[in-house]
C-alpha positions in Angstrom: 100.9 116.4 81.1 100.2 119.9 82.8 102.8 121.0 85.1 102.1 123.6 87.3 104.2 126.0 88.4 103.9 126.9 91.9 106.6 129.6 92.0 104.7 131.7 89.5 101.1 131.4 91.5 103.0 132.6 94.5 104.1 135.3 92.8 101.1 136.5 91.2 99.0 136.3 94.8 101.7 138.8 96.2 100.7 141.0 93.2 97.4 140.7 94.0 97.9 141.6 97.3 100.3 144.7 96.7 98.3 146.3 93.8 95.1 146.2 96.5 97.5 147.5 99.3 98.4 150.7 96.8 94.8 151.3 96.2 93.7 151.1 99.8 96.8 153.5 100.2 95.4 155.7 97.3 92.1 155.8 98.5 92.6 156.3 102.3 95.2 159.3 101.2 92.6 160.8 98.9 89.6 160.8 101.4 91.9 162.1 104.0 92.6 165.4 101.6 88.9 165.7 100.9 88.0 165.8 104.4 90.4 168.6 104.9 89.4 170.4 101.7 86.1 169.7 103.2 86.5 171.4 106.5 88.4 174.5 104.9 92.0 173.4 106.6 94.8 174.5 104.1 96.8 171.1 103.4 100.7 171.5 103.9 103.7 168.9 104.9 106.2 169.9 107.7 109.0 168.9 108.8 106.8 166.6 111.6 105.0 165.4 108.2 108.7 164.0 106.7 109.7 162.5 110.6 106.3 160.4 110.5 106.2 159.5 106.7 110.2 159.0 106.3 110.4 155.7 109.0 107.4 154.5 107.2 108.1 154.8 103.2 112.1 153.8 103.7 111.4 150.0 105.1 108.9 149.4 102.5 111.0 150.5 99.5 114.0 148.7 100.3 112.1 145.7 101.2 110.5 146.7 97.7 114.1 146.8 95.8 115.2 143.5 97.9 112.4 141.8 96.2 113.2 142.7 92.6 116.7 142.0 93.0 116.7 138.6 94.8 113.7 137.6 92.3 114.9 134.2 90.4 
């Protein structure tokens, strides 16, 4: 008999979900530069650039490395 197992499926939806969160990511970054290429703005990060984007990308990339290291 089949057994399923249910840990793996879980897994594999988060996967899912991730990989169409990066591309949404990619894609909404990408349009973003277009738009500004688009209307002639030169595109540069400042230091107000870093204090927005550093309180975002830190939470999700050490929730990121909790995940692969508690994985079992």
């Amino acid at each position: 008999m089949y057994k399923i197992n249910w840990r793996k499926m879980e897994d594999s939806v988060f996967v899912i979900f991730l990989g169409f969160g990066f591309i949404w990511l990619l894609m909404g970054v990408v349009g973003w530069i277009a738009f500004l290429k688009s209307e002639g703005e030169e595109i540069k990060f400042g230091k107000w650039g870093l204090i927005v984007a550093i309180p975002i990308l830190i939470p999700i990339i050490v929730s990121l490395i909790i995940g692969i290291l508690y994985k079992k």
